[in-house]
C-alpha positions in Angstrom: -32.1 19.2 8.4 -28.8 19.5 10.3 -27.7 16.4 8.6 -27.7 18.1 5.5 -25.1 21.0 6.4 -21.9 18.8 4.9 -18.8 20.9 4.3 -17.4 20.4 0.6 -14.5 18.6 1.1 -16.8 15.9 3.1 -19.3 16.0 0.3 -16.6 15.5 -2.3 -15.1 12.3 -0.6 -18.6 11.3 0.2 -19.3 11.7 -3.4 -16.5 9.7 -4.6 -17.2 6.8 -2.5 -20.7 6.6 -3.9 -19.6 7.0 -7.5 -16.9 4.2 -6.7 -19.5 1.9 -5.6 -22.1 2.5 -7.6 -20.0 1.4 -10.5 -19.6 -1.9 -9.0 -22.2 -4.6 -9.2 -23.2 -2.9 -5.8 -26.7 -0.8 -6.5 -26.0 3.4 -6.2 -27.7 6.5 -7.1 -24.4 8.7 -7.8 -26.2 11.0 -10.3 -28.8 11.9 -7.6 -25.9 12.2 -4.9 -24.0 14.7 -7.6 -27.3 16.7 -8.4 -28.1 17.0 -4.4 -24.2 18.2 -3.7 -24.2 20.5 -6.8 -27.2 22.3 -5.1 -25.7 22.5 -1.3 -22.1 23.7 -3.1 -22.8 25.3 -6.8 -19.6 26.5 -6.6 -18.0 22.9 -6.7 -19.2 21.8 -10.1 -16.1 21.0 -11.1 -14.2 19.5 -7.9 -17.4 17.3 -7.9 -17.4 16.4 -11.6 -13.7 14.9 -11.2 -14.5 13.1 -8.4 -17.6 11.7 -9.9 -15.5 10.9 -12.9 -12.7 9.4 -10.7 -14.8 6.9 -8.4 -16.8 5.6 -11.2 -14.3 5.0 -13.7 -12.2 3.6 -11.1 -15.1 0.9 -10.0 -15.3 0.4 -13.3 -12.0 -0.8 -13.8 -12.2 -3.4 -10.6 -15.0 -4.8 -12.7 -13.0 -5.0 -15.5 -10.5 -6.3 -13.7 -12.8 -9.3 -11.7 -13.4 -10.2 -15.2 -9.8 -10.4 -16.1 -8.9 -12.5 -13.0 -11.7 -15.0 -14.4 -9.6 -18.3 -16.1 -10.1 -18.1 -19.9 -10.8 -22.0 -19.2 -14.1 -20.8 -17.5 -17.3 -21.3 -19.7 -18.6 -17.8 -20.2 -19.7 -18.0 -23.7 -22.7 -16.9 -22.1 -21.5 -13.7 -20.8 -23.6 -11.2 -20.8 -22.9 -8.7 -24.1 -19.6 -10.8 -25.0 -20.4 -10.8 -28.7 -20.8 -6.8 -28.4 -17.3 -6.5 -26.5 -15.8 -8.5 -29.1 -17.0 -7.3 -32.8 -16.5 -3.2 -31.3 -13.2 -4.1 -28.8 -12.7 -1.0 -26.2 -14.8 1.8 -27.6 -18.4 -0.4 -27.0 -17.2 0.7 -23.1 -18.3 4.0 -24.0 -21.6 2.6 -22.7 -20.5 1.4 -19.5 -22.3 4.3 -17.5 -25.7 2.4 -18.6 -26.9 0.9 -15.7 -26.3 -3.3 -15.9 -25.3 -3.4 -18.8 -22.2 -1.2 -18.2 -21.1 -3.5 -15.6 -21.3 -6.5 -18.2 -20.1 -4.6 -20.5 -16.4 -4.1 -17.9 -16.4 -7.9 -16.9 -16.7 -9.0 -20.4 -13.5 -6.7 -21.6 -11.8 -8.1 -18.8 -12.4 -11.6 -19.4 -11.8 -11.2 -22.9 -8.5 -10.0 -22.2 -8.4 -6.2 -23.7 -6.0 -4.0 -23.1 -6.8 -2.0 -19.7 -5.4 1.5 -20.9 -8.2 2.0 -24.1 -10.6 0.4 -21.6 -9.8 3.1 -18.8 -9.8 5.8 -21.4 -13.3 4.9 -23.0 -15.0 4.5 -19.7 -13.6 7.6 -18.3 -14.6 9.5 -21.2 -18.4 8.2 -21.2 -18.7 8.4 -17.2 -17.4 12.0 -17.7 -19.9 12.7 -20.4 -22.7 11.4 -18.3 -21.3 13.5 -15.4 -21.1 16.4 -17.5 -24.4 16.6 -18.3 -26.0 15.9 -14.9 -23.6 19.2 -14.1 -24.7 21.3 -17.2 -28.6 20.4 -16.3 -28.1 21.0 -12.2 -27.1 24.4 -13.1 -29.9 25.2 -15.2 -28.0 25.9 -18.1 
């Protein structure tokens, strides 16, 4: 179990590379990664919920913005949730810790041209929420 003896600061970058990823198409388990670093370093919950927060919002926003990059002449009246991004505009991204659907849910506000700072504000606040409840239940609150 040597592997296992990580110092903070590693586990911290560690955990923001897996939060990052994860919030790409690319699959992750971030929550688990959070839970298992929260027990190693209880002290952390906090350095670990910002970086958590960070990564995933932040590959959350290259989804966004692949979808933004798509032409508007591209036929993606098919787009997964589209009809949901555009009848409740930014604040549907709120959802976008929901695995799938959260990265549908990024490429469709990008493609449908929204504005990228109400985006980045509603999916920080619901990948912080989510976050902050995997660090309220790892420390048996």
């Amino acid at each position: 179990m040597e592997w296992l003896n990580v110092t903070a600061e590693q586990g911290l970058t560690g955990l923001f590379i897996a939060s990052f990823l994860s919030a790409t198409v690319l699959p992750g388990g971030s929550e688990a990664l959070l839970w298992g670093f929260l027990q190693l370093h209880p002290t952390q919950a906090l350095p670990a919920l910002l970086m958590s927060t960070v990564g995933n919002t932040g590959g959350a926003m290259v989804s966004w913005w692949c979808g933004r990059v798509l032409p508007r002449w591209q036929r993606l009246e098919t787009l997964p949730h589209r009809e949901r991004v555009e009848r409740w505009g930014s604040p549907i991204l709120l959802l976008s810790w929901l695995p799938l659907v959260g990265d549908a849910l990024c490429i469709a506000a990008g493609w449908l041209r929204l504005h990228w700072l109400p985006c980045l504000a509603f999916i920080a606040l619901g990948k912080f929420a989510r976050y902050a409840l995997i660090v309220y239940l790892a420390h048996g609150n």
